[in-house]
Backbone as XML, in Angstrom:
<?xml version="1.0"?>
<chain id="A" units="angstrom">
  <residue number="1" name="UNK">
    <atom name="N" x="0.839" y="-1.161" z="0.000"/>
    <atom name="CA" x="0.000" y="0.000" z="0.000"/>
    <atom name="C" x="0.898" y="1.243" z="0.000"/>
  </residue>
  <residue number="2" name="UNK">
    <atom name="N" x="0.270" y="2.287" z="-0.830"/>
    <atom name="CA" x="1.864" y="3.564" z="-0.747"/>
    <atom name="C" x="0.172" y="4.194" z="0.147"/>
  </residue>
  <residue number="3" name="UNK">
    <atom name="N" x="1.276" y="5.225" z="0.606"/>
    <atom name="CA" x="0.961" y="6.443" z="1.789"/>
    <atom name="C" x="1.437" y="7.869" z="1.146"/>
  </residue>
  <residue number="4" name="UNK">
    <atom name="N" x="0.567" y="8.919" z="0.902"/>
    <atom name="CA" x="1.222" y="9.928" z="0.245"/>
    <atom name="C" x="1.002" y="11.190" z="1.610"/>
  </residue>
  <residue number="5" name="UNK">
    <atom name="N" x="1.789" y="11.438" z="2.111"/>
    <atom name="CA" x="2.104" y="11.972" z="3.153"/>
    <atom name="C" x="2.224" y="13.850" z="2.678"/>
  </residue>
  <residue number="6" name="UNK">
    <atom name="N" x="1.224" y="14.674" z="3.097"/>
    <atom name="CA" x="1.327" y="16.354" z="2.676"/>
    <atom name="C" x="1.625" y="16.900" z="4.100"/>
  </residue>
  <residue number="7" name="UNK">
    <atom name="N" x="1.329" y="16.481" z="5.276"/>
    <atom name="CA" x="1.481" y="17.222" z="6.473"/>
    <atom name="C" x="1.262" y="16.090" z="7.436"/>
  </residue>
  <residue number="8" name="UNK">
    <atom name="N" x="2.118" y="16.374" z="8.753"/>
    <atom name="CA" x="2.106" y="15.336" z="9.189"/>
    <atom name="C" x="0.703" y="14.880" z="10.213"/>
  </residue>
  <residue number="9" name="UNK">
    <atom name="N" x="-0.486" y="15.399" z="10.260"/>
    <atom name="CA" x="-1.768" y="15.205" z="10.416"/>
    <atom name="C" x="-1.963" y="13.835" z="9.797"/>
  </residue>
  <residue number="10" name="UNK">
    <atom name="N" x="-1.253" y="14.177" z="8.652"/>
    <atom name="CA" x="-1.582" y="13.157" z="7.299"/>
    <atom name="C" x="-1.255" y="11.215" z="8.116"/>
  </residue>
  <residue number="11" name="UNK">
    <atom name="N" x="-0.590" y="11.594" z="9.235"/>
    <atom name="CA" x="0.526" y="9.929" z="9.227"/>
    <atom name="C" x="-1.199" y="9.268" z="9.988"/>
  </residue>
  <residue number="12" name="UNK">
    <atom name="N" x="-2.251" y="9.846" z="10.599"/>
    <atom name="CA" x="-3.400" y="9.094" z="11.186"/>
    <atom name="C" x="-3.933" y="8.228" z="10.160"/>
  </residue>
  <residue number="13" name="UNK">
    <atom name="N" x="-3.523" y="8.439" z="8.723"/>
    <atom name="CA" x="-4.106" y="7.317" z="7.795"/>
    <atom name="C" x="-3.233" y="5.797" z="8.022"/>
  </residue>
  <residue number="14" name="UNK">
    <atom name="N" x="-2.111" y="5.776" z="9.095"/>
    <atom name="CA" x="-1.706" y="4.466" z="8.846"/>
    <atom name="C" x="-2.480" y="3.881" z="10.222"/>
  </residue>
  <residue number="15" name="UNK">
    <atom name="N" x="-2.782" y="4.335" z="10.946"/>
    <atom name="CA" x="-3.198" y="3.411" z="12.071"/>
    <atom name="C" x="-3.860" y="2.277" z="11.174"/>
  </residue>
  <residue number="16" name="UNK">
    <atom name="N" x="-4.528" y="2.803" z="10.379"/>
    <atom name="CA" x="-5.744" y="1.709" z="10.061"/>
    <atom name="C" x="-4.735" y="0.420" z="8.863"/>
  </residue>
  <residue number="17" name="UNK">
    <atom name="N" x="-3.596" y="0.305" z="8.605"/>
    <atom name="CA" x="-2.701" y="-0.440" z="8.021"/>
    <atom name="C" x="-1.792" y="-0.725" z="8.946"/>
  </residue>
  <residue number="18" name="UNK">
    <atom name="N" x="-1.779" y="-1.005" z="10.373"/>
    <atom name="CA" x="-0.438" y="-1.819" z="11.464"/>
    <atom name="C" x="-0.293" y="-2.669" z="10.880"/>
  </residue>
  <residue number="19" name="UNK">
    <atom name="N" x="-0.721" y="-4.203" z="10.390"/>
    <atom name="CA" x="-0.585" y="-5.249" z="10.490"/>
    <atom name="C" x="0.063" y="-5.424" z="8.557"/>
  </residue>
  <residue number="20" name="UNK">
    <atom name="N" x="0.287" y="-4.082" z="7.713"/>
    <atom name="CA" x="0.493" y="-4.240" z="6.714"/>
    <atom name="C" x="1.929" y="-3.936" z="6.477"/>
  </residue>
  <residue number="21" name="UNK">
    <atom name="N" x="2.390" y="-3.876" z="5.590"/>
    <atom name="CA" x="3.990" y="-3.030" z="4.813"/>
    <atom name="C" x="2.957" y="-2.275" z="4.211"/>
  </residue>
  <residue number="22" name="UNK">
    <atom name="N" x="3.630" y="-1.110" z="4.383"/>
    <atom name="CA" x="3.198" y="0.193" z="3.140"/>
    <atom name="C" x="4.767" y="0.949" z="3.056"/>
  </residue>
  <residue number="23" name="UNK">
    <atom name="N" x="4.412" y="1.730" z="2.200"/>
    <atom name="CA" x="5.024" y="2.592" z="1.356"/>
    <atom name="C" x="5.473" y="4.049" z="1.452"/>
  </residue>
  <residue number="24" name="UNK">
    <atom name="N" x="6.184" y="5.295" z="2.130"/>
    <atom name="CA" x="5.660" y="6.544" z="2.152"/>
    <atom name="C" x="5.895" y="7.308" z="1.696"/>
  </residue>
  <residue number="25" name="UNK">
    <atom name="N" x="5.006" y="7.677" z="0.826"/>
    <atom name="CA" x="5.465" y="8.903" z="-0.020"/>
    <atom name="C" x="5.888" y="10.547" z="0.723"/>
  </residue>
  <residue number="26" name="UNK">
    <atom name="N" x="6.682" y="11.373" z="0.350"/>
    <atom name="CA" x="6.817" y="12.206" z="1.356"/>
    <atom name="C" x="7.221" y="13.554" z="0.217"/>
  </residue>
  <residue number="27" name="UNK">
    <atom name="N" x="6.665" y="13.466" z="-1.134"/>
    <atom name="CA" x="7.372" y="14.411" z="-2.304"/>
    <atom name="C" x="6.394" y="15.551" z="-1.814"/>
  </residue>
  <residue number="28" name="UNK">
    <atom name="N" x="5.483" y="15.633" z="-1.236"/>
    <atom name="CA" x="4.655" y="16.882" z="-1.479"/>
    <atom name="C" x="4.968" y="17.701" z="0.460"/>
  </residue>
  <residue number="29" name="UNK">
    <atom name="N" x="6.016" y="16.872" z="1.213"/>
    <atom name="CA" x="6.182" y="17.513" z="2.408"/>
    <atom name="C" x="7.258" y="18.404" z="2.369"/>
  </residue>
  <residue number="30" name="UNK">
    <atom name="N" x="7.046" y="19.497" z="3.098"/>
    <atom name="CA" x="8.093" y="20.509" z="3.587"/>
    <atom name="C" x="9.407" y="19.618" z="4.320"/>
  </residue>
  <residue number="31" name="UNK">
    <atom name="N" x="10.675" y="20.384" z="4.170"/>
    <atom name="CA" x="11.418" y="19.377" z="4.731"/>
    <atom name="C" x="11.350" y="19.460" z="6.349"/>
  </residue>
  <residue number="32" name="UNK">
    <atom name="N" x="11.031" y="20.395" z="7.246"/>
    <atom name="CA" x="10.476" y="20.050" z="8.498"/>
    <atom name="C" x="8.953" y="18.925" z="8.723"/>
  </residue>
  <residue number="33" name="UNK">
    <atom name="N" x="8.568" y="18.752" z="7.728"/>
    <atom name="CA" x="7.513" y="17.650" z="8.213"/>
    <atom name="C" x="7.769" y="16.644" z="7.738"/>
  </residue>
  <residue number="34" name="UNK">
    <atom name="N" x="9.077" y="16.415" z="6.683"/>
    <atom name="CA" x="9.141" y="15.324" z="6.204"/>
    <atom name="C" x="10.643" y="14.366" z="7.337"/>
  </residue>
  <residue number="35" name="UNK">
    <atom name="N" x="11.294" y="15.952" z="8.452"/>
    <atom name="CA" x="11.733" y="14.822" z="9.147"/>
    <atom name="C" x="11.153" y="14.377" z="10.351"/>
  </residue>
  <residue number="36" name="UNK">
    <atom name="N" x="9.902" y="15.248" z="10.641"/>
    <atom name="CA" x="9.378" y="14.502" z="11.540"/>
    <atom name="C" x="8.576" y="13.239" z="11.311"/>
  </residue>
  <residue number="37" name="UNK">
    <atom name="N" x="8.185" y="13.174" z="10.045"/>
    <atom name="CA" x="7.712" y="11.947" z="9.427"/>
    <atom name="C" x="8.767" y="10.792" z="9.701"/>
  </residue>
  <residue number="38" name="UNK">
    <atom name="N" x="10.047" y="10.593" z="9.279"/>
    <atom name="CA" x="11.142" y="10.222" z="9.212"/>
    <atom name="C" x="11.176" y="9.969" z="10.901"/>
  </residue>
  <residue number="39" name="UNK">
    <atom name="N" x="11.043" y="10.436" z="11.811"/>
    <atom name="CA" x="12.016" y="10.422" z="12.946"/>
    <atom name="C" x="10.931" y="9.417" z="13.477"/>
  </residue>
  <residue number="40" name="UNK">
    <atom name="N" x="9.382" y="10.025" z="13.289"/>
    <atom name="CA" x="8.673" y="8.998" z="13.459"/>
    <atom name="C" x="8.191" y="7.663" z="13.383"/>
  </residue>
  <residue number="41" name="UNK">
    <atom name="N" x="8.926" y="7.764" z="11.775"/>
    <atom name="CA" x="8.396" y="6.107" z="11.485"/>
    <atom name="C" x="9.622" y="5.109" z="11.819"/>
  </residue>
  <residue number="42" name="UNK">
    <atom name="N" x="10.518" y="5.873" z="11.743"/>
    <atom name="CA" x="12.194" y="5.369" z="12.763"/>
    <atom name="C" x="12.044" y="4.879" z="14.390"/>
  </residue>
  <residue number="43" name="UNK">
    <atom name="N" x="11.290" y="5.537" z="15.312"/>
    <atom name="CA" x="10.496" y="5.090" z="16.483"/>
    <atom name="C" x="9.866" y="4.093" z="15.878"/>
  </residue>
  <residue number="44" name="UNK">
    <atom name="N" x="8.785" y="4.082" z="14.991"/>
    <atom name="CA" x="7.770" y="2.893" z="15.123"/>
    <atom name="C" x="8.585" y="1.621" z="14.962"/>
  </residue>
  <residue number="45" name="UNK">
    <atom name="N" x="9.187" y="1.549" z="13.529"/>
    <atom name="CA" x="9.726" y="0.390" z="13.237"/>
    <atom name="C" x="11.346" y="-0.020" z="13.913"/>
  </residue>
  <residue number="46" name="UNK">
    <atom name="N" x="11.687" y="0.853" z="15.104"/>
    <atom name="CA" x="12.367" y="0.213" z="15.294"/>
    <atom name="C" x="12.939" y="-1.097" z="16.749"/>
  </residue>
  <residue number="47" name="UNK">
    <atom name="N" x="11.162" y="-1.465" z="17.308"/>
    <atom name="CA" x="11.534" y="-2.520" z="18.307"/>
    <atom name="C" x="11.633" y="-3.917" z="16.827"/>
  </residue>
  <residue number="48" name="UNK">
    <atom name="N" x="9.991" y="-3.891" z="16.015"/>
    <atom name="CA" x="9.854" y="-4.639" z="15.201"/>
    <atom name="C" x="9.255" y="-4.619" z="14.049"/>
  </residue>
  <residue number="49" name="UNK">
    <atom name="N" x="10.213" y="-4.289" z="13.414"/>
    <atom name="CA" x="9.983" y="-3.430" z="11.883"/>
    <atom name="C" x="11.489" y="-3.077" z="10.740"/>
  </residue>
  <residue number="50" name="UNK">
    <atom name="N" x="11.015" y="-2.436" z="10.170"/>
    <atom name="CA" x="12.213" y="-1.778" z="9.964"/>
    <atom name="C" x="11.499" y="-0.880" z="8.394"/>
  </residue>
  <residue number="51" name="UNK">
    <atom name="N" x="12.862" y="-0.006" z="8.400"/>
    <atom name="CA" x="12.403" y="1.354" z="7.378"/>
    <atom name="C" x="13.397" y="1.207" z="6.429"/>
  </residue>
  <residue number="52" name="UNK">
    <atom name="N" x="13.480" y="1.740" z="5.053"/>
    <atom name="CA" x="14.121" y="1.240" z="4.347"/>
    <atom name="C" x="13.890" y="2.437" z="3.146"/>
  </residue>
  <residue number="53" name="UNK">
    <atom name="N" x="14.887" y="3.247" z="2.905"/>
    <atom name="CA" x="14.360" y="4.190" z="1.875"/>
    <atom name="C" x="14.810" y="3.967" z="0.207"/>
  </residue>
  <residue number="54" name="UNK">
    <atom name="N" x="13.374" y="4.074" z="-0.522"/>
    <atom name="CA" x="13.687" y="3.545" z="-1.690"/>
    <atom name="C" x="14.377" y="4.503" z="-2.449"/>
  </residue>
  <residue number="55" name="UNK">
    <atom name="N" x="13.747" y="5.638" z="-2.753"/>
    <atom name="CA" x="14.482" y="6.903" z="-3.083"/>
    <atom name="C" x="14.442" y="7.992" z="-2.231"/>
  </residue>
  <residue number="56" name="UNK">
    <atom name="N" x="14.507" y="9.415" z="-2.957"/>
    <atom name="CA" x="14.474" y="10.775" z="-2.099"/>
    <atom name="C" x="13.633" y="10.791" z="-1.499"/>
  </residue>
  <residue number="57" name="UNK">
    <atom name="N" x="12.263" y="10.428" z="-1.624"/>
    <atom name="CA" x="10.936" y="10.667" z="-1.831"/>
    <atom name="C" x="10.059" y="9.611" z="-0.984"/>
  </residue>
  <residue number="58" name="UNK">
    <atom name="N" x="10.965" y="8.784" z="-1.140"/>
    <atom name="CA" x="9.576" y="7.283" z="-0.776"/>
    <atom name="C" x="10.704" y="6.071" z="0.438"/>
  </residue>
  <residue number="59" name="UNK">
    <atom name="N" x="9.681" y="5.743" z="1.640"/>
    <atom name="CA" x="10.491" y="4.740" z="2.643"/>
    <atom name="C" x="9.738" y="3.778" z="2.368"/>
  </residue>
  <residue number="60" name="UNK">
    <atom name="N" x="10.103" y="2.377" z="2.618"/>
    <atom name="CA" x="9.136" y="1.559" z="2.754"/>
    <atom name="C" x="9.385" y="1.339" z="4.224"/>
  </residue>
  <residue number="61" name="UNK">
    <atom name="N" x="7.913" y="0.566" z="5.078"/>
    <atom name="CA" x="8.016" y="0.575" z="6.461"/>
    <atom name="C" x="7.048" y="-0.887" z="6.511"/>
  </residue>
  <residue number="62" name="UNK">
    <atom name="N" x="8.136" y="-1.390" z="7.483"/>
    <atom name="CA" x="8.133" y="-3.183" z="7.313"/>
    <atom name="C" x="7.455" y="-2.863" z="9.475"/>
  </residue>
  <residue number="63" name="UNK">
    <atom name="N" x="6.811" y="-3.665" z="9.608"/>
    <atom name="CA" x="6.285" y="-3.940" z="10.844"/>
    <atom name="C" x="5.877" y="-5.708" z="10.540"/>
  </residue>
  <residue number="64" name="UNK">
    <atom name="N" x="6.700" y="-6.106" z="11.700"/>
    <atom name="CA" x="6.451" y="-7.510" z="12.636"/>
    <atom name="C" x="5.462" y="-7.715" z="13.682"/>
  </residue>
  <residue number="65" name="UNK">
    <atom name="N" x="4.439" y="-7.638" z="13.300"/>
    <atom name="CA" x="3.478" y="-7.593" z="14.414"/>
    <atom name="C" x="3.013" y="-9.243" z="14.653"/>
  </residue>
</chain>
């Protein structure tokens, strides 16, 4: 599933995908919301998960649930 991320309000669309891999798009964020996006999904995935950036633009985010 990709995630297209404009503000970080925006990250409440993943609750409803925990149990998935998605995708995050981050081309349309300012670079202050795109590292709090970043710092965030770095907390989530990192007891059991992991983050993985494909390009400038896009992470993928792996969760072990």
């Amino acid at each position: 599933m990709k995630v297209v991320i404009e503000k970080y309000e925006d990250m409440e669309q993943l609750k409803n995908h925990l149990e998935n891999d998605w995708i995050v798009n981050l081309e349309k964020c300012d670079i202050k919301t795109r590292r709090r996006v970043i710092d965030f999904l770095s907390g989530f995935a990192f007891l059991n998960g992991s983050l993985k950036k494909l390009n400038k633009d896009e992470y993928e985010v792996t969760l072990q649930i």
